[in-house]
mmJSON file of the N, C-alpha and C atoms, coordinates in Angstrom:
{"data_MODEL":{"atom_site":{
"group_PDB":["ATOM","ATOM","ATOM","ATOM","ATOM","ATOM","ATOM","ATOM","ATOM","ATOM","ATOM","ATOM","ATOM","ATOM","ATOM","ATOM","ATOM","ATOM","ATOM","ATOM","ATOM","ATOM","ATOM","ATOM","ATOM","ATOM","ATOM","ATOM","ATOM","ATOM","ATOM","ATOM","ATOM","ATOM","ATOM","ATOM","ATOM","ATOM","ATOM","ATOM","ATOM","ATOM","ATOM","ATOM","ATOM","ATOM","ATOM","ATOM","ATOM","ATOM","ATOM","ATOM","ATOM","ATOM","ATOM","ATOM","ATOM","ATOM","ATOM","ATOM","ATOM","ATOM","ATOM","ATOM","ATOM","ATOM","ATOM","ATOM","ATOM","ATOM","ATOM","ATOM","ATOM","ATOM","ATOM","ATOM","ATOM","ATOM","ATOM","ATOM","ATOM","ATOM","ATOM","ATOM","ATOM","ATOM","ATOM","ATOM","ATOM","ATOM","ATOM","ATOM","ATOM","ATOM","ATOM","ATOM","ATOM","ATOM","ATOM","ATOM","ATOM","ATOM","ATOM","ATOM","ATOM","ATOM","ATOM","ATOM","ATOM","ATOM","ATOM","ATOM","ATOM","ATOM","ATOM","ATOM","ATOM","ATOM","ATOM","ATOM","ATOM","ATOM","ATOM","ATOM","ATOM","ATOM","ATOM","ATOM","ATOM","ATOM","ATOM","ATOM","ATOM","ATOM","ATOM","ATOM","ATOM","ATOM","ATOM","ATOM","ATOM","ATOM","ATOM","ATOM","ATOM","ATOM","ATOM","ATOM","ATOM","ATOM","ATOM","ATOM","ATOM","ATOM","ATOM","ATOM","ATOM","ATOM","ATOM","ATOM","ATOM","ATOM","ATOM","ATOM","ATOM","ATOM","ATOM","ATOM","ATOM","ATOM","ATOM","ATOM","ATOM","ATOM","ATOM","ATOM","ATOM","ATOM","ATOM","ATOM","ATOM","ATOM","ATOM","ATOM","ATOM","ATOM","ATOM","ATOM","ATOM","ATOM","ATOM","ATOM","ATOM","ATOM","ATOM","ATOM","ATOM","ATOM"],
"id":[1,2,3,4,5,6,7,8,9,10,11,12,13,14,15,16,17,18,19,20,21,22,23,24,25,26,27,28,29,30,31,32,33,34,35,36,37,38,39,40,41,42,43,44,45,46,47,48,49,50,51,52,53,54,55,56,57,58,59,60,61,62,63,64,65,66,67,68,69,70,71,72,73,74,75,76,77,78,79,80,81,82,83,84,85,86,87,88,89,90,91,92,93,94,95,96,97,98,99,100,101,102,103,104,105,106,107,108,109,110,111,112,113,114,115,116,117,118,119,120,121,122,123,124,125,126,127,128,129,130,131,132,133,134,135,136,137,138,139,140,141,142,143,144,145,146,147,148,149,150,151,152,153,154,155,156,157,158,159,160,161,162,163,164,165,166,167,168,169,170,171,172,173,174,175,176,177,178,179,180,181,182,183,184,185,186,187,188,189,190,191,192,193,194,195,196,197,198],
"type_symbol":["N","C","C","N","C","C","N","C","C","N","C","C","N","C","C","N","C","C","N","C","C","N","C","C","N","C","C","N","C","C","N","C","C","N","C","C","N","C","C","N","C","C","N","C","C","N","C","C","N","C","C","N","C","C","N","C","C","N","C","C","N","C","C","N","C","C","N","C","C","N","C","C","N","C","C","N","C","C","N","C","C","N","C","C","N","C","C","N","C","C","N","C","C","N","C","C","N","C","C","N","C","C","N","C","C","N","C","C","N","C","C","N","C","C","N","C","C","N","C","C","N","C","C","N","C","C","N","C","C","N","C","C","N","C","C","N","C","C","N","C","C","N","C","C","N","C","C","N","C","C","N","C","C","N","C","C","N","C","C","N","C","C","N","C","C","N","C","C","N","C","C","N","C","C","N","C","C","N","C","C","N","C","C","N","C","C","N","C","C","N","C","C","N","C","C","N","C","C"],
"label_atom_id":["N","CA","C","N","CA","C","N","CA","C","N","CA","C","N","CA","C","N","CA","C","N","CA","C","N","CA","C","N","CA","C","N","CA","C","N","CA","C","N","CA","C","N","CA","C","N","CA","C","N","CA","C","N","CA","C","N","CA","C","N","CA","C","N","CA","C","N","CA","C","N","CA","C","N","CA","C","N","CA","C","N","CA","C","N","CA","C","N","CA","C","N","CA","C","N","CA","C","N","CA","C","N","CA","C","N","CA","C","N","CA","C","N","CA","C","N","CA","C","N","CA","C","N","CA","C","N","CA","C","N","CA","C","N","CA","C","N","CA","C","N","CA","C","N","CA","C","N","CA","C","N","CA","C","N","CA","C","N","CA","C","N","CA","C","N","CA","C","N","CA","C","N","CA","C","N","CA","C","N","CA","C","N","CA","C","N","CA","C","N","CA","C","N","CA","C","N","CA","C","N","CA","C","N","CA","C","N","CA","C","N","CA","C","N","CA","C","N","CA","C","N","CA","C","N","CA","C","N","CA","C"],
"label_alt_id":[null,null,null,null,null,null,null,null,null,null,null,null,null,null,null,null,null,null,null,null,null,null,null,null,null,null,null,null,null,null,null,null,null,null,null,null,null,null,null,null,null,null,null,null,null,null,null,null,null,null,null,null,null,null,null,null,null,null,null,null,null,null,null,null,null,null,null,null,null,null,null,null,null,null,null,null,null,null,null,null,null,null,null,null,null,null,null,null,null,null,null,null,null,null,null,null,null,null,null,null,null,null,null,null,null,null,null,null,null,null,null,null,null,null,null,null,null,null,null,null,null,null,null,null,null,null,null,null,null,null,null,null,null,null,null,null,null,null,null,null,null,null,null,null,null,null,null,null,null,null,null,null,null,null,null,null,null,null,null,null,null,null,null,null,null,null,null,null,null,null,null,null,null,null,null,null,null,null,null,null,null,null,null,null,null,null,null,null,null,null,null,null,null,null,null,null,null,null],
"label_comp_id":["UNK","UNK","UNK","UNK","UNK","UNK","UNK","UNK","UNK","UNK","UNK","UNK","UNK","UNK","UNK","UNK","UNK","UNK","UNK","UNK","UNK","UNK","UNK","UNK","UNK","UNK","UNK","UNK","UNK","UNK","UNK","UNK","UNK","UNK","UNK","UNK","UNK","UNK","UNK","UNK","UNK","UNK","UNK","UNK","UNK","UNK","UNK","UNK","UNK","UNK","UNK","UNK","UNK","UNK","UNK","UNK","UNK","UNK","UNK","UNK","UNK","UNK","UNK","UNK","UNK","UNK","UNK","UNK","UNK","UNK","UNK","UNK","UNK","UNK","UNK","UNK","UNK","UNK","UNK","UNK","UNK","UNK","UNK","UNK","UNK","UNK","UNK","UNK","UNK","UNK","UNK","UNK","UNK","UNK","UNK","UNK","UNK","UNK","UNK","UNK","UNK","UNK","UNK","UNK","UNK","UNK","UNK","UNK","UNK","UNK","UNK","UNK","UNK","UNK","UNK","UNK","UNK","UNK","UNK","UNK","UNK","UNK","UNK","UNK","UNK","UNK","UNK","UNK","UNK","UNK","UNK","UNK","UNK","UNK","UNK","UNK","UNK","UNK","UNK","UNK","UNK","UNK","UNK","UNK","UNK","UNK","UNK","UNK","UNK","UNK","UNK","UNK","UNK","UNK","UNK","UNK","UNK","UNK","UNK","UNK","UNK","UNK","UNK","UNK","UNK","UNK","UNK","UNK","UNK","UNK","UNK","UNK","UNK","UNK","UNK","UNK","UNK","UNK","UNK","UNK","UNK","UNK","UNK","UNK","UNK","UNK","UNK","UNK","UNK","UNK","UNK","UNK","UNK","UNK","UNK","UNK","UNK","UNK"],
"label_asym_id":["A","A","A","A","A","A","A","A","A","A","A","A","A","A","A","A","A","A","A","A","A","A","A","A","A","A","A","A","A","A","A","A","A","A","A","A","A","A","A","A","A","A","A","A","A","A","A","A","A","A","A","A","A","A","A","A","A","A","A","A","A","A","A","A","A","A","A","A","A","A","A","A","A","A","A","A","A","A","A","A","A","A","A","A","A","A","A","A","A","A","A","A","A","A","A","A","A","A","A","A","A","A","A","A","A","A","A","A","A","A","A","A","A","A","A","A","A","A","A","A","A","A","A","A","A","A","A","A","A","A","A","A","A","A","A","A","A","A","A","A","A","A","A","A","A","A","A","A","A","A","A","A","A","A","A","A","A","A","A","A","A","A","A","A","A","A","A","A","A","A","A","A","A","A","A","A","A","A","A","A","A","A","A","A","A","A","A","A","A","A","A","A","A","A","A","A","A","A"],
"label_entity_id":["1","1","1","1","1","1","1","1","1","1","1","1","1","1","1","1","1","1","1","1","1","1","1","1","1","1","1","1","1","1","1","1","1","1","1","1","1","1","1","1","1","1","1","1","1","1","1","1","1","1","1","1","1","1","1","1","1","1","1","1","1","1","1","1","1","1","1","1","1","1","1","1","1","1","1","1","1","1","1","1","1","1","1","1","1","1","1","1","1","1","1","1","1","1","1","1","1","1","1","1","1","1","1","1","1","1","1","1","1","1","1","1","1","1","1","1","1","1","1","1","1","1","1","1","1","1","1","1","1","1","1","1","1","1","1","1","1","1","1","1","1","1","1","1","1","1","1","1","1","1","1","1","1","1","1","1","1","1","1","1","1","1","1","1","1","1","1","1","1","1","1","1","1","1","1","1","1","1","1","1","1","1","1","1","1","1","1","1","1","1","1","1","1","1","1","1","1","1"],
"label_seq_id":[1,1,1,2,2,2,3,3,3,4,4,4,5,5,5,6,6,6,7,7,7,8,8,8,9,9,9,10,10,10,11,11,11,12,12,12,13,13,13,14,14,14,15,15,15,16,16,16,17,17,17,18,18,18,19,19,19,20,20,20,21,21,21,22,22,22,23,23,23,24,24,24,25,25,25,26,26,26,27,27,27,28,28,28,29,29,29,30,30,30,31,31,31,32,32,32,33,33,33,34,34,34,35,35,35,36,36,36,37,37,37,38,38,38,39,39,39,40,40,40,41,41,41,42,42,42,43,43,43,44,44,44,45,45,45,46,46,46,47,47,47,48,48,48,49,49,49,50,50,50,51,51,51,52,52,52,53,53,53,54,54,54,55,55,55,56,56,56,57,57,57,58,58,58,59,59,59,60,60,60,61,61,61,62,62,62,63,63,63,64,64,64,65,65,65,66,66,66],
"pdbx_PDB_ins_code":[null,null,null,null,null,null,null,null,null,null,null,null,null,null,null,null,null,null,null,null,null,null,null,null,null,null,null,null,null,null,null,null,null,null,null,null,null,null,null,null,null,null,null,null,null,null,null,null,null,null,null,null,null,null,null,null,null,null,null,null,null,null,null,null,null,null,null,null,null,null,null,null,null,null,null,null,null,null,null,null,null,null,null,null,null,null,null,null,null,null,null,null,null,null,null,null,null,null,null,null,null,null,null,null,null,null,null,null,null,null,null,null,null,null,null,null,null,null,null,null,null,null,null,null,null,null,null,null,null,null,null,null,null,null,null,null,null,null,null,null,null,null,null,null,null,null,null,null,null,null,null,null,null,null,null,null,null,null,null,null,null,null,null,null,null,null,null,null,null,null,null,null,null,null,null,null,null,null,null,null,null,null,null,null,null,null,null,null,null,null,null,null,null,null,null,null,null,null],
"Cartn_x":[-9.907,-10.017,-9.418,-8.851,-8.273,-8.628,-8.632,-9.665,-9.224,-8.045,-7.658,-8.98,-9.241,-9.855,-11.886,-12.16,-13.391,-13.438,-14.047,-14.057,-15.428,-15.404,-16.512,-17.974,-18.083,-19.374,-20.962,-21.45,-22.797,-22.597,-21.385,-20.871,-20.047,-19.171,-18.221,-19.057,-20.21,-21.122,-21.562,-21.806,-22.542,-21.755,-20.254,-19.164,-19.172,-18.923,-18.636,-19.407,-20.837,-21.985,-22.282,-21.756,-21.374,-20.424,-19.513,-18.4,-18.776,-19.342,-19.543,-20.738,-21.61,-22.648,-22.054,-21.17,-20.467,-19.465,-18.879,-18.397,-19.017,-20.406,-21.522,-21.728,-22.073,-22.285,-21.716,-19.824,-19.045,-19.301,-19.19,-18.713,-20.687,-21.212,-22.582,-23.314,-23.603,-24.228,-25.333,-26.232,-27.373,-28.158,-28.136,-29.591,-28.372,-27.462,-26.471,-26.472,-26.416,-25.969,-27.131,-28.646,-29.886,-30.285,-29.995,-30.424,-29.173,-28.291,-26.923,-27.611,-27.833,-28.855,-29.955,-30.576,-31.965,-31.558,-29.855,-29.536,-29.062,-28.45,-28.064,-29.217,-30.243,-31.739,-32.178,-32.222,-32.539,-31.836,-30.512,-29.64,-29.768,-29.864,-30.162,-30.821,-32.187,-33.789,-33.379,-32.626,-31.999,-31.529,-30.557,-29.778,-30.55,-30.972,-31.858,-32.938,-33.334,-34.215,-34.18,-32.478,-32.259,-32.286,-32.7,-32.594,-30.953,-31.384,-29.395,-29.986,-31.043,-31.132,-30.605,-30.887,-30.357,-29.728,-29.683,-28.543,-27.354,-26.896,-25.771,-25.095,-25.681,-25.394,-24.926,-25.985,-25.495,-24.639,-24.198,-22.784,-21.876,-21.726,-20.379,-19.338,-18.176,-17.509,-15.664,-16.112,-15.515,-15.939,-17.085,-18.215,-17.425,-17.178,-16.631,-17.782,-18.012,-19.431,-19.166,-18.812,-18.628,-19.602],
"Cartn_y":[65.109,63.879,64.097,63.315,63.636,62.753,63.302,62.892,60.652,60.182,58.696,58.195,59.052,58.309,58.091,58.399,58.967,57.645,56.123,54.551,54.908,54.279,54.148,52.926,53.812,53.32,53.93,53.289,54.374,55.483,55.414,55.948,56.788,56.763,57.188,58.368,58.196,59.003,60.192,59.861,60.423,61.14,60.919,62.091,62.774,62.188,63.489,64.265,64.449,64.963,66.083,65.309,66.673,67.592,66.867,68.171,68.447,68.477,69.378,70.44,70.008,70.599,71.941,71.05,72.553,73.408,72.954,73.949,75.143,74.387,75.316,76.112,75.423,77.003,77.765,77.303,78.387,79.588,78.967,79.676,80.545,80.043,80.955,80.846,79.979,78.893,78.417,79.31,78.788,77.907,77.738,76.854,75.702,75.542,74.72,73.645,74.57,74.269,73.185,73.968,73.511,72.631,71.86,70.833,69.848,70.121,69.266,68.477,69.283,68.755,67.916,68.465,67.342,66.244,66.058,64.835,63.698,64.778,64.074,63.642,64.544,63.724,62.855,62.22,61.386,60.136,60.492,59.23,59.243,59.621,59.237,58.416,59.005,58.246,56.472,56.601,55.264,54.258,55.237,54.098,53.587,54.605,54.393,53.196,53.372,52.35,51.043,50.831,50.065,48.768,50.095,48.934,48.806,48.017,47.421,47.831,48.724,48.858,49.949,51.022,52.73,52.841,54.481,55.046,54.561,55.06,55.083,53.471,52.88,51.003,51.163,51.652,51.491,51.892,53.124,54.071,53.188,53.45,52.866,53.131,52.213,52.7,53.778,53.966,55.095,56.392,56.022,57.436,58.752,59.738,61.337,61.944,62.665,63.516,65.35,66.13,66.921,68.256],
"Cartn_z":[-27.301,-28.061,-29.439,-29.755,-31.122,-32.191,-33.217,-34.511,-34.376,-34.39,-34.243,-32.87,-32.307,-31.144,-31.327,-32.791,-32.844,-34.141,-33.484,-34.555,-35.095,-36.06,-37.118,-36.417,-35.943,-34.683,-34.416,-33.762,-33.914,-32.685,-31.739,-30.711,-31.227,-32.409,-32.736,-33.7,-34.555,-35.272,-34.28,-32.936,-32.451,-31.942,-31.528,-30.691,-31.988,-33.527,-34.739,-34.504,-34.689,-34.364,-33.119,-31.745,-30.447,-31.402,-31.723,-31.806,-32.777,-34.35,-35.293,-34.555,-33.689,-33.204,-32.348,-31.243,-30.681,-31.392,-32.551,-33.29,-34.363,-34.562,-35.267,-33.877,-33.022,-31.764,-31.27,-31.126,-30.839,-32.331,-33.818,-34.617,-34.371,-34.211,-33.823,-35.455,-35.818,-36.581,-36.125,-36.377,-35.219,-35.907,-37.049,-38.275,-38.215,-38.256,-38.277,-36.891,-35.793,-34.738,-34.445,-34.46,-34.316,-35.234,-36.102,-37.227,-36.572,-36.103,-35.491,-34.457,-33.404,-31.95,-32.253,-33.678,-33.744,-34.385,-35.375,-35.476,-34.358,-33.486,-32.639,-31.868,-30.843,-30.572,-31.029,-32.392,-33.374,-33.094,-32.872,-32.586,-31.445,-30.095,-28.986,-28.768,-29.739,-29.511,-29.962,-31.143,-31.893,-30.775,-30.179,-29.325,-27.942,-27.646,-26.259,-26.145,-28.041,-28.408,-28.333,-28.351,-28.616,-30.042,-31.278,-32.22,-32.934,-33.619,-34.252,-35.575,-35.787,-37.543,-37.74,-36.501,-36.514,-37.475,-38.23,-39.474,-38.675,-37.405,-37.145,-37.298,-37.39,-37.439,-39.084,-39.567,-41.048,-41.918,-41.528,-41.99,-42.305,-43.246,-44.0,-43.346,-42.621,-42.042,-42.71,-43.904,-44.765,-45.156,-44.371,-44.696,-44.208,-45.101,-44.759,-44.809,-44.084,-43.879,-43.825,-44.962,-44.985,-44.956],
"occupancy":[1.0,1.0,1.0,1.0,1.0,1.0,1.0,1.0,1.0,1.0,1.0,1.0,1.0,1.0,1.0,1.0,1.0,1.0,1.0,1.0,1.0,1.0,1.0,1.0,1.0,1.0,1.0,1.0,1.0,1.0,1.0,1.0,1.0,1.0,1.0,1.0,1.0,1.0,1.0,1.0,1.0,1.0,1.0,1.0,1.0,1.0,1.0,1.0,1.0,1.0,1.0,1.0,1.0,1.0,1.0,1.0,1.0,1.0,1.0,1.0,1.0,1.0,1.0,1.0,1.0,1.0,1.0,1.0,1.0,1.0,1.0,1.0,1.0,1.0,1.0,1.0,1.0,1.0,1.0,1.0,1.0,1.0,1.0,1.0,1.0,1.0,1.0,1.0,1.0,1.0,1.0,1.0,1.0,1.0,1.0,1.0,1.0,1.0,1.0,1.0,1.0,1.0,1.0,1.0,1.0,1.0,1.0,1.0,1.0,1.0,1.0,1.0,1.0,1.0,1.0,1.0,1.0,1.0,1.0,1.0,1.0,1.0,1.0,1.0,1.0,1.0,1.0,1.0,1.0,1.0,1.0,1.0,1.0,1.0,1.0,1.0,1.0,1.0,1.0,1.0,1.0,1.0,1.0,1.0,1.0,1.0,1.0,1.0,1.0,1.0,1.0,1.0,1.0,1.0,1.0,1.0,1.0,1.0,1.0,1.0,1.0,1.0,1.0,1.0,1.0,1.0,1.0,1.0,1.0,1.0,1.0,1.0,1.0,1.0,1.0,1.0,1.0,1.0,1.0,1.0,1.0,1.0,1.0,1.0,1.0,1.0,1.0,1.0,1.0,1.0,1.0,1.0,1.0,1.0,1.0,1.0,1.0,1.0],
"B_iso_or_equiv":[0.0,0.0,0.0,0.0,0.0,0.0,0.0,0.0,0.0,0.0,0.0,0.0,0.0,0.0,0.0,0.0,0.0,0.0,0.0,0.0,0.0,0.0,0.0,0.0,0.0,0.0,0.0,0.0,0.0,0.0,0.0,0.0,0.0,0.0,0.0,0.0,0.0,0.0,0.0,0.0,0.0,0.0,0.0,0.0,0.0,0.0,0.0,0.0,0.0,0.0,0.0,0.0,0.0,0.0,0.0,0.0,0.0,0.0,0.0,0.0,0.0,0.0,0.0,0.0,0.0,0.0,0.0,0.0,0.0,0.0,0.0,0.0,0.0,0.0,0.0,0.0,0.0,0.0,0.0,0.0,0.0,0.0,0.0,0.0,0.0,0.0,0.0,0.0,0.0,0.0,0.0,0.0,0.0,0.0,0.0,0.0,0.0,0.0,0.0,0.0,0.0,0.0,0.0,0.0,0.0,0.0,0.0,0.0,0.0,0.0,0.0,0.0,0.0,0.0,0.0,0.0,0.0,0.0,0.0,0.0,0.0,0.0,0.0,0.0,0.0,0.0,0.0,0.0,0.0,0.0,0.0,0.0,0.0,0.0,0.0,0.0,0.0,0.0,0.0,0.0,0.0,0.0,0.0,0.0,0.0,0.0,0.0,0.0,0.0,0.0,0.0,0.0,0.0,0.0,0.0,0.0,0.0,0.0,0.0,0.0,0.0,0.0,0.0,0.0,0.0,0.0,0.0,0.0,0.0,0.0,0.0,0.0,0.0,0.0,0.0,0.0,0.0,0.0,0.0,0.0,0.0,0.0,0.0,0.0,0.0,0.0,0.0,0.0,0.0,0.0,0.0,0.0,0.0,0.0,0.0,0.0,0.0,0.0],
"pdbx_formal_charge":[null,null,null,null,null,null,null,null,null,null,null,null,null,null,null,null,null,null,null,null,null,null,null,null,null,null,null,null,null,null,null,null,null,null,null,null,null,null,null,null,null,null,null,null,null,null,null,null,null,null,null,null,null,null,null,null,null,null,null,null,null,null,null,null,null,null,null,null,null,null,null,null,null,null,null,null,null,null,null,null,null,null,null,null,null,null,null,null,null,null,null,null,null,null,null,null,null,null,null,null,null,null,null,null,null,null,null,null,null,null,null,null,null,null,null,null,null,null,null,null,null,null,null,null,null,null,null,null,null,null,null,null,null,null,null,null,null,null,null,null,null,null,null,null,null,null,null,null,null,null,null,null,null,null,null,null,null,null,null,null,null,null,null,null,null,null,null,null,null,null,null,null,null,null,null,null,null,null,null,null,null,null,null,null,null,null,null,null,null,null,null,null,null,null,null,null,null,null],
"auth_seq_id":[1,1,1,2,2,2,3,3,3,4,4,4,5,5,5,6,6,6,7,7,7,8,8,8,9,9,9,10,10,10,11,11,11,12,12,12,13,13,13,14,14,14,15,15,15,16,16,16,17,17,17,18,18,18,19,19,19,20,20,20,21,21,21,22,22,22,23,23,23,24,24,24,25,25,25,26,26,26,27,27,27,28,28,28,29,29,29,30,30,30,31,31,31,32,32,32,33,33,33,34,34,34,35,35,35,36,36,36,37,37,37,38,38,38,39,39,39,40,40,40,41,41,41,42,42,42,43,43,43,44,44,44,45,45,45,46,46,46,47,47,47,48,48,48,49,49,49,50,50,50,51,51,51,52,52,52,53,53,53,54,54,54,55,55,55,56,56,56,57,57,57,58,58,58,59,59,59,60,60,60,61,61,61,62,62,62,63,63,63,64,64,64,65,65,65,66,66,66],
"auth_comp_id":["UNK","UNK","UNK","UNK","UNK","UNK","UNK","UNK","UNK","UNK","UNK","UNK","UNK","UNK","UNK","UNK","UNK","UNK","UNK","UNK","UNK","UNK","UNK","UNK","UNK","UNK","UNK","UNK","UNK","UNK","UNK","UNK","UNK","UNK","UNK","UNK","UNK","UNK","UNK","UNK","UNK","UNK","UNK","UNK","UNK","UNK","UNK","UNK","UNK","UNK","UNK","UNK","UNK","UNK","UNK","UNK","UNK","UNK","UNK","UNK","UNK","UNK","UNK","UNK","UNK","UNK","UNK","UNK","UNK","UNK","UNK","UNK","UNK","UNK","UNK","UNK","UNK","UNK","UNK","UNK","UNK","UNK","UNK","UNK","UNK","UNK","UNK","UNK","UNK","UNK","UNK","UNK","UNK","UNK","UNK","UNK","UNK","UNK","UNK","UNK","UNK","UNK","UNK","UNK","UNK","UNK","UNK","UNK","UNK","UNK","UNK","UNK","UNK","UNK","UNK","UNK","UNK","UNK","UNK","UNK","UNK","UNK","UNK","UNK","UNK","UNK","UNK","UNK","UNK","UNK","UNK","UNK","UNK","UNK","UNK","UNK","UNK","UNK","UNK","UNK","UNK","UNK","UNK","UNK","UNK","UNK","UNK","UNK","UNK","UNK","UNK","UNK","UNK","UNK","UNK","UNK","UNK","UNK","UNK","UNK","UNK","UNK","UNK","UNK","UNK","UNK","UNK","UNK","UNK","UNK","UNK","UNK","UNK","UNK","UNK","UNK","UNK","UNK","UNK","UNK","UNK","UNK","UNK","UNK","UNK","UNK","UNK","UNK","UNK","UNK","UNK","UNK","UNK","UNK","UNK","UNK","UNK","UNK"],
"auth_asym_id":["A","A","A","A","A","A","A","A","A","A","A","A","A","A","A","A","A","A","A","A","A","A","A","A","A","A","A","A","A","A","A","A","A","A","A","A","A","A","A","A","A","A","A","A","A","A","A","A","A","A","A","A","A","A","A","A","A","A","A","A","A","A","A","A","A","A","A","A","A","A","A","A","A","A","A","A","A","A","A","A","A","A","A","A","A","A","A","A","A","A","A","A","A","A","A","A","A","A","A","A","A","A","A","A","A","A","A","A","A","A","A","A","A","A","A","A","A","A","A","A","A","A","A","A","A","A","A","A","A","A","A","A","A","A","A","A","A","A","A","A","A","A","A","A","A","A","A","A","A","A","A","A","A","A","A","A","A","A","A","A","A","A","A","A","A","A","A","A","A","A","A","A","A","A","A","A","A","A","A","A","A","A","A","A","A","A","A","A","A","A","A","A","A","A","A","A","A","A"],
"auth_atom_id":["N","CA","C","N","CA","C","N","CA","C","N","CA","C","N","CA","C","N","CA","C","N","CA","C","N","CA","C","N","CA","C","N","CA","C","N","CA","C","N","CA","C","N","CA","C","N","CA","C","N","CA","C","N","CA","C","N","CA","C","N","CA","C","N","CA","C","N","CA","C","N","CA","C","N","CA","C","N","CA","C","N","CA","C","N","CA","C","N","CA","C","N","CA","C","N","CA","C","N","CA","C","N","CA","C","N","CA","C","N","CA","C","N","CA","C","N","CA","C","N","CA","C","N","CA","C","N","CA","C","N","CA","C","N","CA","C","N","CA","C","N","CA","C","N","CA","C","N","CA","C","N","CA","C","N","CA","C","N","CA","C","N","CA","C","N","CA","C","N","CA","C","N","CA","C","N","CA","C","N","CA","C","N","CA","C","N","CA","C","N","CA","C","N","CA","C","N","CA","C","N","CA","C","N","CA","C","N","CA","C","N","CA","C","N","CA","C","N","CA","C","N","CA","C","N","CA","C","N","CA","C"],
"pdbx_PDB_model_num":[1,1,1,1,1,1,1,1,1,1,1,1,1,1,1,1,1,1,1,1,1,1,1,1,1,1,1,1,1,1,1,1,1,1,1,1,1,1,1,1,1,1,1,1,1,1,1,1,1,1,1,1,1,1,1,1,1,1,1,1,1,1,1,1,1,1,1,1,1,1,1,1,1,1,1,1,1,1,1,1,1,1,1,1,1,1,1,1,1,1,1,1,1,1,1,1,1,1,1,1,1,1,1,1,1,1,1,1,1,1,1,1,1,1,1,1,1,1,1,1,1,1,1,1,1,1,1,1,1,1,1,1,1,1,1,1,1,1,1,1,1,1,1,1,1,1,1,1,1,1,1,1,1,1,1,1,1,1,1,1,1,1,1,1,1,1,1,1,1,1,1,1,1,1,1,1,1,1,1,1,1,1,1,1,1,1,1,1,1,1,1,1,1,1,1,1,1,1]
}}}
């Protein structure tokens, strides 16, 4: 997937999120890797929930998250 294919979405938050997550685990980032997974759990729980208030709804869609 390449960075153009990743929209300013609560879908699009959540692929940044896999892949910063699996890149904290290849690089073996484990406090990294593991605070990554519980954001992402977090947003699962969001979407699954089904509310439209979720962080990921609210992100500015210019938001850089470094």
């Amino acid at each position: 997937m390449g960075d153009d294919e990743v929209l300013a979405t609560s879908n699009g938050f959540i692929q940044c999120l896999r892949m910063l997550a699996e890149e904290a685990s290849i690089l073996r980032l484990d406090q990294t890797s593991a605070a990554l997974q519980r954001a992402l759990d977090t947003c699962h729980l969001e979407v699954s929930a089904g509310r439209s208030d979720s962080f990921a709804d609210r992100v500015p869609a210019g938001l850089a998250i470094h």
